[in-house]
mmCIF file as Biopython writes it, N, C-alpha, C and O atoms, coordinates in Angstrom:
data_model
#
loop_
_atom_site.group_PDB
_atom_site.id
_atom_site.type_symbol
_atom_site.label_atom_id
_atom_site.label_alt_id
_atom_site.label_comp_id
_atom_site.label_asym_id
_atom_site.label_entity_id
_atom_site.label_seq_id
_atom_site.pdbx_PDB_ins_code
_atom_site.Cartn_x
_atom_site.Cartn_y
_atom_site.Cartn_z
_atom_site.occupancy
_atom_site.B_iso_or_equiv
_atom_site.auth_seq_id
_atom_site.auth_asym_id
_atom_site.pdbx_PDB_model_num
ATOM 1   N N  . UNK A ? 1  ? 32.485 14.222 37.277 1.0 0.0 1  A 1 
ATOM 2   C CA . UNK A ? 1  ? 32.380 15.215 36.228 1.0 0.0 1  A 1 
ATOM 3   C C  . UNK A ? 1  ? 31.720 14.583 34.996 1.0 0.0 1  A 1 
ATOM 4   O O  . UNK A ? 1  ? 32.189 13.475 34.737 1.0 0.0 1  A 1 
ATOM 5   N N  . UNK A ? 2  ? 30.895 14.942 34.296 1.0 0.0 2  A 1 
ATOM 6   C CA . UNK A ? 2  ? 30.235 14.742 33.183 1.0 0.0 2  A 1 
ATOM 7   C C  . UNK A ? 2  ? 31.035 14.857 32.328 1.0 0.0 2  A 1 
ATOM 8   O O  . UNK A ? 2  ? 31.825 15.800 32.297 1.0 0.0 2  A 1 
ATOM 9   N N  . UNK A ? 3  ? 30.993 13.783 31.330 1.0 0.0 3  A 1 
ATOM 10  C CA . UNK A ? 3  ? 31.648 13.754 29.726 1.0 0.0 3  A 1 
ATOM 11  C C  . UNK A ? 3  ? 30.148 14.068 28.735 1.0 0.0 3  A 1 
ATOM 12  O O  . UNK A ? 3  ? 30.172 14.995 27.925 1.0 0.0 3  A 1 
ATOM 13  N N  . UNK A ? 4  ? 29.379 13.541 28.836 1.0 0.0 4  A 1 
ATOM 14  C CA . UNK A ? 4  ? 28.706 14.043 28.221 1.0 0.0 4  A 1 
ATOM 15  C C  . UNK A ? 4  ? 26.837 14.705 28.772 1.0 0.0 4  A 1 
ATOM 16  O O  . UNK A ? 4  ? 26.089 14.109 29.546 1.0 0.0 4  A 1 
ATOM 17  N N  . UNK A ? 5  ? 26.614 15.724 28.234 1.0 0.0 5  A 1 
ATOM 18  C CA . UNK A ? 5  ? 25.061 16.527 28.734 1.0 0.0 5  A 1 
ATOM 19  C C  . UNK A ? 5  ? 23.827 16.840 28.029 1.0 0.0 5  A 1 
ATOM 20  O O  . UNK A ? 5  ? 24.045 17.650 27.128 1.0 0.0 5  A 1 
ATOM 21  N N  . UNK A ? 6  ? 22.985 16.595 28.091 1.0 0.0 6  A 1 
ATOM 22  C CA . UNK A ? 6  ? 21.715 16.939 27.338 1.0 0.0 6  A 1 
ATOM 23  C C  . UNK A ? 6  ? 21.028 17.759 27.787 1.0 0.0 6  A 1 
ATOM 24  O O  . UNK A ? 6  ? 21.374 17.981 28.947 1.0 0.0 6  A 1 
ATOM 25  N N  . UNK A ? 7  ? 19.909 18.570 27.372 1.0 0.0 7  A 1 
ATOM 26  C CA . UNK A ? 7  ? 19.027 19.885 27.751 1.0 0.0 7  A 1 
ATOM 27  C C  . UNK A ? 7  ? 17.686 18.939 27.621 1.0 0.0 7  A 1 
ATOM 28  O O  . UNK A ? 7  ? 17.551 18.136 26.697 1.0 0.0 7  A 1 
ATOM 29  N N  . UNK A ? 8  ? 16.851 19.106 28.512 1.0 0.0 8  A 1 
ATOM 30  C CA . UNK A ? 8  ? 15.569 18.661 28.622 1.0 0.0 8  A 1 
ATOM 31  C C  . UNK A ? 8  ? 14.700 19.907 28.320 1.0 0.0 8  A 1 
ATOM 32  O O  . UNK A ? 8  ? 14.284 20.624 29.230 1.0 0.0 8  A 1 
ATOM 33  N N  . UNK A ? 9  ? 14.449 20.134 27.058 1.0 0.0 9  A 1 
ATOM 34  C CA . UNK A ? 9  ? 13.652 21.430 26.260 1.0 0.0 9  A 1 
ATOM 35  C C  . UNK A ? 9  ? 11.642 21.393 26.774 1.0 0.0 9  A 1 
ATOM 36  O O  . UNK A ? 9  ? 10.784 22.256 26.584 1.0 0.0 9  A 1 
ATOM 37  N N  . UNK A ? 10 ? 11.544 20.115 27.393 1.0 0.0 10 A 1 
ATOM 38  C CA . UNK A ? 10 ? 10.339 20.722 28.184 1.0 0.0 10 A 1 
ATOM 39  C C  . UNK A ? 10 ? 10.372 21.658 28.961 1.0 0.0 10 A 1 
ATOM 40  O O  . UNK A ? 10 ? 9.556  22.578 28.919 1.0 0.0 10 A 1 
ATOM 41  N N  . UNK A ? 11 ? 11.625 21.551 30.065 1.0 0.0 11 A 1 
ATOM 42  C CA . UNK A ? 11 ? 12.180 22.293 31.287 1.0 0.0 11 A 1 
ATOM 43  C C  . UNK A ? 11 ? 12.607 23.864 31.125 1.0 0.0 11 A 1 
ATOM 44  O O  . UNK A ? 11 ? 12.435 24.869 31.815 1.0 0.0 11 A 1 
ATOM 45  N N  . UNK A ? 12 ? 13.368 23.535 29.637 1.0 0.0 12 A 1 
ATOM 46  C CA . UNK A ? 12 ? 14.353 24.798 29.382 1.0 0.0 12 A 1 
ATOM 47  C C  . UNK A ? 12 ? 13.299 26.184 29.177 1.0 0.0 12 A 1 
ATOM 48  O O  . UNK A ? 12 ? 12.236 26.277 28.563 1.0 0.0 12 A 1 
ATOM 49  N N  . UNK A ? 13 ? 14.102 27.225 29.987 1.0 0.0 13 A 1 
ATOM 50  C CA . UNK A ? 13 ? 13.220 28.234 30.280 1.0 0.0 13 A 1 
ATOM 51  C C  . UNK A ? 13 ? 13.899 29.414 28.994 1.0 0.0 13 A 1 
ATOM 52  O O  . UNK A ? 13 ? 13.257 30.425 28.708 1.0 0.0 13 A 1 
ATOM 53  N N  . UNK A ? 14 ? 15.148 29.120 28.370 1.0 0.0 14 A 1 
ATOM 54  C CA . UNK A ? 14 ? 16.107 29.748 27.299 1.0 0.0 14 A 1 
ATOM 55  C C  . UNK A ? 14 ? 16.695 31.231 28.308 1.0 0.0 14 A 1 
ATOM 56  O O  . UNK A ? 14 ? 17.057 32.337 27.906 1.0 0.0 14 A 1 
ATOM 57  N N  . UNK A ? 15 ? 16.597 30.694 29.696 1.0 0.0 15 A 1 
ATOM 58  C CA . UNK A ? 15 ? 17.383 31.803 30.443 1.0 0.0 15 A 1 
ATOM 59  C C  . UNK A ? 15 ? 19.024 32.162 29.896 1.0 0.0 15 A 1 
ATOM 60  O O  . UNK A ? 15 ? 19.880 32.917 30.359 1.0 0.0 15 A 1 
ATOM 61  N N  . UNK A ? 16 ? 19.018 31.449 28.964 1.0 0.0 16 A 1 
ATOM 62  C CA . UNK A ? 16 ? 20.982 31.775 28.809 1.0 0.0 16 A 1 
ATOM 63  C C  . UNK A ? 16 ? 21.704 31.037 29.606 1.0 0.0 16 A 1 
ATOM 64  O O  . UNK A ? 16 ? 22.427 30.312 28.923 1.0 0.0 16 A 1 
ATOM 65  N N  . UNK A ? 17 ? 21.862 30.865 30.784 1.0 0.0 17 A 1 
ATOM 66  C CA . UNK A ? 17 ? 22.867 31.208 31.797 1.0 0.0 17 A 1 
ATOM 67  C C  . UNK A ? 17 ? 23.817 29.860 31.343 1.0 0.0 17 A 1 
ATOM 68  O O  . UNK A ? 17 ? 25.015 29.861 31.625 1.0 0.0 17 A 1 
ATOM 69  N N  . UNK A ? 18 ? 23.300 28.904 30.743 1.0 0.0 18 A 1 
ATOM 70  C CA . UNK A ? 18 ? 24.217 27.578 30.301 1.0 0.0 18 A 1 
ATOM 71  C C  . UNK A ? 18 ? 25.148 27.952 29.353 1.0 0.0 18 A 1 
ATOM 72  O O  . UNK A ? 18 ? 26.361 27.777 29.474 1.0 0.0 18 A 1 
ATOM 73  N N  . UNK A ? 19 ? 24.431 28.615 28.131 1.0 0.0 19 A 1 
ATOM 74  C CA . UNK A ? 19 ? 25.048 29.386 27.169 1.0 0.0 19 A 1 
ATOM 75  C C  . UNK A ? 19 ? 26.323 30.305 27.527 1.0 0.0 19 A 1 
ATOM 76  O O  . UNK A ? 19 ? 27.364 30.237 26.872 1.0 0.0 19 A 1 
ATOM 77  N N  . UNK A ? 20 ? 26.143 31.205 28.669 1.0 0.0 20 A 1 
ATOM 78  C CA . UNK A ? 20 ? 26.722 32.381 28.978 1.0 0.0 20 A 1 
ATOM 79  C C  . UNK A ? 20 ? 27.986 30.999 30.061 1.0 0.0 20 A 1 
ATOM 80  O O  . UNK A ? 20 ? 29.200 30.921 29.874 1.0 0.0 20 A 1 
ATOM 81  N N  . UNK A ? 21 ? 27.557 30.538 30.607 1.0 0.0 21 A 1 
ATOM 82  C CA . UNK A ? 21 ? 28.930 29.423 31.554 1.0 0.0 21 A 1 
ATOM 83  C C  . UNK A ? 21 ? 29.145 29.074 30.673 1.0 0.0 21 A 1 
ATOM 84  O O  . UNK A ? 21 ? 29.796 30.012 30.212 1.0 0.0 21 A 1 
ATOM 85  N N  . UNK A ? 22 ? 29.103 28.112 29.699 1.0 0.0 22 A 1 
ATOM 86  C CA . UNK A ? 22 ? 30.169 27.115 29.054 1.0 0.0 22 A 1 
ATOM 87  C C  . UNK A ? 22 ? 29.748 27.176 27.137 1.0 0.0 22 A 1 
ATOM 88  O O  . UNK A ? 22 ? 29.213 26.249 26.528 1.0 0.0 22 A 1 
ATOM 89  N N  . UNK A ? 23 ? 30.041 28.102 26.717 1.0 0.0 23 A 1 
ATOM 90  C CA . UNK A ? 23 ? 29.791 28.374 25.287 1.0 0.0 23 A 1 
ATOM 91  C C  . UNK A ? 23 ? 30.154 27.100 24.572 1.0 0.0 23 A 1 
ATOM 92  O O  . UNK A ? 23 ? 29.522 26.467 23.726 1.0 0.0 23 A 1 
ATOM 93  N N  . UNK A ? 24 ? 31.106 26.923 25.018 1.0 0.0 24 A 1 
ATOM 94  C CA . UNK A ? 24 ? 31.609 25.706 23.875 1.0 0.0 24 A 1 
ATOM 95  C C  . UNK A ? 24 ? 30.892 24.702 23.875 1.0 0.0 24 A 1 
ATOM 96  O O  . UNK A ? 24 ? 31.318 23.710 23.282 1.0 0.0 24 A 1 
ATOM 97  N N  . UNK A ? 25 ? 29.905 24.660 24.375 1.0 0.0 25 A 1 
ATOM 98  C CA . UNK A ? 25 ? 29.129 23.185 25.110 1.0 0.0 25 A 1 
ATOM 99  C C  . UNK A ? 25 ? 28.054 23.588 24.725 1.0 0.0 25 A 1 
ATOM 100 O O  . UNK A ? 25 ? 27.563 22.977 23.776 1.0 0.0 25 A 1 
ATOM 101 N N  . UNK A ? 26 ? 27.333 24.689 25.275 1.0 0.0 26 A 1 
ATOM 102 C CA . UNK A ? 26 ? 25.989 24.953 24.718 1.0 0.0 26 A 1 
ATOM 103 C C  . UNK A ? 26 ? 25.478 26.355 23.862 1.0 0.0 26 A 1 
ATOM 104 O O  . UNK A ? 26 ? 25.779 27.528 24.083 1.0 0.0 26 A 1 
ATOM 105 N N  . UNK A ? 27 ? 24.749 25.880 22.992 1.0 0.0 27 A 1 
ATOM 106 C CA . UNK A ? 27 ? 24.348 27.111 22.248 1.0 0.0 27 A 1 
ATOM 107 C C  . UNK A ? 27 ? 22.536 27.338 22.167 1.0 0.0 27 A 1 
ATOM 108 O O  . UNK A ? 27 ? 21.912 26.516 22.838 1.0 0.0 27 A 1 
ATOM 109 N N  . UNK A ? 28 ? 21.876 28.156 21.566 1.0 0.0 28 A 1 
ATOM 110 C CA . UNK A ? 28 ? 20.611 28.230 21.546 1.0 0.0 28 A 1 
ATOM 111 C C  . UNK A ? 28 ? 20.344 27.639 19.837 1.0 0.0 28 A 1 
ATOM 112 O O  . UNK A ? 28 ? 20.872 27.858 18.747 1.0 0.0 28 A 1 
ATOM 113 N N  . UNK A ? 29 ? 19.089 26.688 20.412 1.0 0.0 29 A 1 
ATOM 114 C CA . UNK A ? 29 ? 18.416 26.231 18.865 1.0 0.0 29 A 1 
ATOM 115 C C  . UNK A ? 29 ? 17.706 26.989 18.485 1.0 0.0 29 A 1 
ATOM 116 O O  . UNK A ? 29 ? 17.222 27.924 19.122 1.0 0.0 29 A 1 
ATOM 117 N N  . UNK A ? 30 ? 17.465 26.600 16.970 1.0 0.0 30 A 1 
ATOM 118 C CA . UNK A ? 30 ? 16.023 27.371 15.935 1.0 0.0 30 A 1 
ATOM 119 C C  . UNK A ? 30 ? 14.932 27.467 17.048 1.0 0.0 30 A 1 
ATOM 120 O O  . UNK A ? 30 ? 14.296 28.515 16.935 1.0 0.0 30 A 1 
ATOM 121 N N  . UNK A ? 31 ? 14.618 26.860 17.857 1.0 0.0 31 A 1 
ATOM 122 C CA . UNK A ? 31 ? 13.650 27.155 18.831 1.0 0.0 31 A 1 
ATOM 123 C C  . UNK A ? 31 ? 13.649 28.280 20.046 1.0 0.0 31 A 1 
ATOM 124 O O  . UNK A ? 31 ? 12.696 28.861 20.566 1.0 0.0 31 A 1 
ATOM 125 N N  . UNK A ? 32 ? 15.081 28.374 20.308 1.0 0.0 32 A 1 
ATOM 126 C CA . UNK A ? 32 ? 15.344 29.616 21.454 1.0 0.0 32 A 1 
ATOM 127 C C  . UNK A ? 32 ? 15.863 28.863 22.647 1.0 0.0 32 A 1 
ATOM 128 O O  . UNK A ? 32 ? 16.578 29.237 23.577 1.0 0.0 32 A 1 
ATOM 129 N N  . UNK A ? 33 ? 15.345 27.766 22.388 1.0 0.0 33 A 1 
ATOM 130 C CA . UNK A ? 33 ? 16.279 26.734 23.830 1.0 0.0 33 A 1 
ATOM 131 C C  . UNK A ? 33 ? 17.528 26.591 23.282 1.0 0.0 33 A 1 
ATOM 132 O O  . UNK A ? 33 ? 18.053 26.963 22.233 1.0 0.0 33 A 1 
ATOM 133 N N  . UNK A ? 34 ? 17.969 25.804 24.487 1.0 0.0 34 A 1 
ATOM 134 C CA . UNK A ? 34 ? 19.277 25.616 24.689 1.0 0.0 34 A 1 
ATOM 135 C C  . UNK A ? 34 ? 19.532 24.227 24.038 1.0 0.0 34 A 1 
ATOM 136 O O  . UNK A ? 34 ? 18.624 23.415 23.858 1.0 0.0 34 A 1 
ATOM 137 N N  . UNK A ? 35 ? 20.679 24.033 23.737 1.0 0.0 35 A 1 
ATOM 138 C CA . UNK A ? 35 ? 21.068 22.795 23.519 1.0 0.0 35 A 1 
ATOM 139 C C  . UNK A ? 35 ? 22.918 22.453 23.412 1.0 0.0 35 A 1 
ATOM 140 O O  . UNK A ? 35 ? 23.812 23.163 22.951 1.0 0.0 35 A 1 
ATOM 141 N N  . UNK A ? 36 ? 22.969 21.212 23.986 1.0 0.0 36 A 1 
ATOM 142 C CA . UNK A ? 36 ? 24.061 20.884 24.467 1.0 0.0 36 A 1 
ATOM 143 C C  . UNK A ? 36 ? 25.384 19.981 22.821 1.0 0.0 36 A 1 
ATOM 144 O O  . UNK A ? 36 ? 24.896 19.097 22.118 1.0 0.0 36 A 1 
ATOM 145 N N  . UNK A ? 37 ? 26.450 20.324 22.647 1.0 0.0 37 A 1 
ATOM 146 C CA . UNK A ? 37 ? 27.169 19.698 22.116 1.0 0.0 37 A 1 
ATOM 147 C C  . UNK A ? 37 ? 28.439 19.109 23.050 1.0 0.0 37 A 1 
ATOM 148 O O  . UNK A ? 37 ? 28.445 19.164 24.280 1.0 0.0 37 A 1 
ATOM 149 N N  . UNK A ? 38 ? 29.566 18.508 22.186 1.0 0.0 38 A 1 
ATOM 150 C CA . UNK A ? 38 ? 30.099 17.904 22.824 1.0 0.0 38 A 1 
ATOM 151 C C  . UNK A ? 38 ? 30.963 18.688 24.399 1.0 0.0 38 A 1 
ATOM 152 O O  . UNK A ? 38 ? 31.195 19.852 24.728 1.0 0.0 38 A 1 
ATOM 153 N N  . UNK A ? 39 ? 31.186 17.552 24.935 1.0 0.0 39 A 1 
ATOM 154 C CA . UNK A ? 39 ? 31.482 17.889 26.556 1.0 0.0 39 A 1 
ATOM 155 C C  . UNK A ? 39 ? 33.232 18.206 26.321 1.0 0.0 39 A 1 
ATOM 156 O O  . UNK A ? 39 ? 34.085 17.319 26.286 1.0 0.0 39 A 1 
ATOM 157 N N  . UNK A ? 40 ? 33.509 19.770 26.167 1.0 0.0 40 A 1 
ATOM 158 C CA . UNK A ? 40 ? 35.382 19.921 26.053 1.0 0.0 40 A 1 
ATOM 159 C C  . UNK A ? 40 ? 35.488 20.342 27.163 1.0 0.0 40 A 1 
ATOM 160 O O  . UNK A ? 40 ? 36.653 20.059 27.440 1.0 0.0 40 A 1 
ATOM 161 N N  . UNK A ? 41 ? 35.104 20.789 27.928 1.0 0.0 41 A 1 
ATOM 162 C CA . UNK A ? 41 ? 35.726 21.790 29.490 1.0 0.0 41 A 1 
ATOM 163 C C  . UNK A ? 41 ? 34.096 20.960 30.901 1.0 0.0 41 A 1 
ATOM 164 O O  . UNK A ? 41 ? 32.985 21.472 31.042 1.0 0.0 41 A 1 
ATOM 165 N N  . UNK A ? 42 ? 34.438 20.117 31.381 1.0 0.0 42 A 1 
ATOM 166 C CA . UNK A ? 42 ? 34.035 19.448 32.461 1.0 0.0 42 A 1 
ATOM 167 C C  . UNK A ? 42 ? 33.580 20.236 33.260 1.0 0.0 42 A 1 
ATOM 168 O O  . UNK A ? 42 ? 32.376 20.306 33.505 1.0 0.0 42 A 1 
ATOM 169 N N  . UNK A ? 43 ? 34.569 21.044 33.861 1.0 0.0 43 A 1 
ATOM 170 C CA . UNK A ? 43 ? 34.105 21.880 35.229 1.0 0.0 43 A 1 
ATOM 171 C C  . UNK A ? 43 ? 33.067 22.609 35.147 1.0 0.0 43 A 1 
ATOM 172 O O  . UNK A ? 43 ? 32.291 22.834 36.076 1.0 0.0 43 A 1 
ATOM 173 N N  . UNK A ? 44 ? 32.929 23.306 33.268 1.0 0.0 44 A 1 
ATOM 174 C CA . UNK A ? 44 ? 31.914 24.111 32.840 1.0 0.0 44 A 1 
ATOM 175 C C  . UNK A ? 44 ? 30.482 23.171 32.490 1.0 0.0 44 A 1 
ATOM 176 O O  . UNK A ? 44 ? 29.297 23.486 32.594 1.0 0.0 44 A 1 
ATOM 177 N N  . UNK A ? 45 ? 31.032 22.083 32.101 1.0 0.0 45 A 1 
ATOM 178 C CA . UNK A ? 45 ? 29.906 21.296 32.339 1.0 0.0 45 A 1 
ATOM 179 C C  . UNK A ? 45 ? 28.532 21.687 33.418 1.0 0.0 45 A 1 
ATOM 180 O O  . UNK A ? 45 ? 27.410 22.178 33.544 1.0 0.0 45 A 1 
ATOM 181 N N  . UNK A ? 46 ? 30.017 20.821 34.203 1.0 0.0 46 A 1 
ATOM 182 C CA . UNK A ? 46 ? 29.525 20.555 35.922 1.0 0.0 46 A 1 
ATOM 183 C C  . UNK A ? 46 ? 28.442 21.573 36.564 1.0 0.0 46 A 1 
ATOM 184 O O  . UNK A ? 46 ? 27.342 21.261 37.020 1.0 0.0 46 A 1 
ATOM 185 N N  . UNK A ? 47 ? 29.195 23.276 36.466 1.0 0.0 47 A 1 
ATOM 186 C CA . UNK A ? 47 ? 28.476 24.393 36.928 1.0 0.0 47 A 1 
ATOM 187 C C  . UNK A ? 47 ? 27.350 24.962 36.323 1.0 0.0 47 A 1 
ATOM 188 O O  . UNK A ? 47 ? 26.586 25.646 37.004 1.0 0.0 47 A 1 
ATOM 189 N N  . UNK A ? 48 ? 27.067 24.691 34.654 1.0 0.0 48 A 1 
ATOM 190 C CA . UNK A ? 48 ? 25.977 24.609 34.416 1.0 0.0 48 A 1 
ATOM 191 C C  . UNK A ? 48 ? 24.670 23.672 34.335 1.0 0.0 48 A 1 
ATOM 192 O O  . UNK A ? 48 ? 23.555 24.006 33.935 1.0 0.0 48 A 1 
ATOM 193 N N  . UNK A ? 49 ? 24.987 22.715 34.701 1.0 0.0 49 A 1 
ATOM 194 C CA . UNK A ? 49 ? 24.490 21.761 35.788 1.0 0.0 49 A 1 
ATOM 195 C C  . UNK A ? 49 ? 23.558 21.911 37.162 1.0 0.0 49 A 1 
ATOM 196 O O  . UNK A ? 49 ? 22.450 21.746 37.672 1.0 0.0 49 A 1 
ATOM 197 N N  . UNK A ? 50 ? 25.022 22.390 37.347 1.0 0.0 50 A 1 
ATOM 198 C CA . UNK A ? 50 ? 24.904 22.818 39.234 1.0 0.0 50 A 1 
ATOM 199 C C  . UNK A ? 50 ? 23.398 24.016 39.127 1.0 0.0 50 A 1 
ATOM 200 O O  . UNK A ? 50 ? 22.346 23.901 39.756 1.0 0.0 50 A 1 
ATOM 201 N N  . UNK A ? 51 ? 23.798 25.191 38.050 1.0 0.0 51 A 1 
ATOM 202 C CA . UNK A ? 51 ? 23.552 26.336 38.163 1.0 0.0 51 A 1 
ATOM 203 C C  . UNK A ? 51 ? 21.934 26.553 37.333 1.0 0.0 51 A 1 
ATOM 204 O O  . UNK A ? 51 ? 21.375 27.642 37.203 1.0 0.0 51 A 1 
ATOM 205 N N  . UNK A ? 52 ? 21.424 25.278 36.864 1.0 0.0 52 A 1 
ATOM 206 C CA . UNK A ? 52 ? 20.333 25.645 35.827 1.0 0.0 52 A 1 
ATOM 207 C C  . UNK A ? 52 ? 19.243 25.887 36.550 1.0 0.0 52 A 1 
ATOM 208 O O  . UNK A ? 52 ? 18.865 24.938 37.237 1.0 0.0 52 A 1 
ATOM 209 N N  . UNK A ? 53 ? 18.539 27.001 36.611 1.0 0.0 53 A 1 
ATOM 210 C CA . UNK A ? 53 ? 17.405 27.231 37.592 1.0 0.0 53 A 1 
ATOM 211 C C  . UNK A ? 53 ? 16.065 25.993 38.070 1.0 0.0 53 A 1 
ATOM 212 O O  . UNK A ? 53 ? 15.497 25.650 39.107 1.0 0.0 53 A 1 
ATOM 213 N N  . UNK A ? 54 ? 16.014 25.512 36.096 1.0 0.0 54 A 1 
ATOM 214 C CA . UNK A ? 54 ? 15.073 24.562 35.970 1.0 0.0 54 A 1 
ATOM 215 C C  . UNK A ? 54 ? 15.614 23.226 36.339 1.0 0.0 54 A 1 
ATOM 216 O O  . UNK A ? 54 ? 14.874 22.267 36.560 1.0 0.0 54 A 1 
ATOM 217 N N  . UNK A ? 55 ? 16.730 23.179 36.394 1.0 0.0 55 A 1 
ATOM 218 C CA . UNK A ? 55 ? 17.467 21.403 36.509 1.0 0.0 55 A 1 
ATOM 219 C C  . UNK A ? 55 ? 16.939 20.873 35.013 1.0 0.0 55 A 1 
ATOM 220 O O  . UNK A ? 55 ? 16.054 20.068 34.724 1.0 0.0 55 A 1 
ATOM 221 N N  . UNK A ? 56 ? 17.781 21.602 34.244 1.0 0.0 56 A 1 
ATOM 222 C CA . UNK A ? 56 ? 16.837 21.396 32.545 1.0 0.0 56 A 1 
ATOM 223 C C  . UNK A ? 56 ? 18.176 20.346 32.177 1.0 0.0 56 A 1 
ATOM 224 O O  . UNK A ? 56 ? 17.975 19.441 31.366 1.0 0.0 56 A 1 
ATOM 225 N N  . UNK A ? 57 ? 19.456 20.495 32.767 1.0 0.0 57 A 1 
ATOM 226 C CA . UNK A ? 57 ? 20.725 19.984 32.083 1.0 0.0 57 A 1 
ATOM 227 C C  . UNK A ? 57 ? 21.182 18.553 33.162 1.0 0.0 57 A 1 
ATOM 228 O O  . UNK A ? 57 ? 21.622 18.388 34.300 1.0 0.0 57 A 1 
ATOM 229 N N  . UNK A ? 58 ? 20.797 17.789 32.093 1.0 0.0 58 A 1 
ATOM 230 C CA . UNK A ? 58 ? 21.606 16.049 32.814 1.0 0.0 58 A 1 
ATOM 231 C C  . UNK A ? 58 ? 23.104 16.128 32.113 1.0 0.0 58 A 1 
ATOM 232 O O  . UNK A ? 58 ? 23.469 16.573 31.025 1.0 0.0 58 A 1 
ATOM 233 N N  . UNK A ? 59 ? 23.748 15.558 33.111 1.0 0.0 59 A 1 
ATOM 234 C CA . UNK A ? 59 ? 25.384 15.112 33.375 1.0 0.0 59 A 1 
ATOM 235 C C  . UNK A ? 59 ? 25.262 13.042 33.015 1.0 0.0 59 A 1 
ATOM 236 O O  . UNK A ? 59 ? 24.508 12.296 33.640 1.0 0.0 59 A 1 
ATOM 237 N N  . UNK A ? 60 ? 25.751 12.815 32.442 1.0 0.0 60 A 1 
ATOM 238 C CA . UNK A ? 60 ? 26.211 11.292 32.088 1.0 0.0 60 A 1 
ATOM 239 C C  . UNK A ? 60 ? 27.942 11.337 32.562 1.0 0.0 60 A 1 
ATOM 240 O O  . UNK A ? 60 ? 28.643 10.333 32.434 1.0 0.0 60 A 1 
#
């Protein structure tokens, strides 16, 4: 399980769907991408991870 995640904003397509799984973790920047804060709920991590169309989100 990941403690901590980053958004690779070349990749990021600003589909939401990271946003919409694990709010507390990720929100949208001044740009419309996504971007990741700290890692509180793992599993939600994990599935937006699992689930990013682009593989835009790394797990550490």
């Amino acid at each position: 399980m990941p403690s901590k995640v980053s958004v690779d904003k070349d990749l990021c397509i600003a589909c939401g769907l990271c946003v919409g799984t694990a709010p507390s973790i990720f929100s949208f920047g001044d740009d419309g991408k996504a971007e990741a804060g700290a890692v509180d709920d793992e599993a939600a991590a994990e599935e937006a991870i699992n689930n990013c169309p682009v593989a835009a989100i790394k797990g550490e």
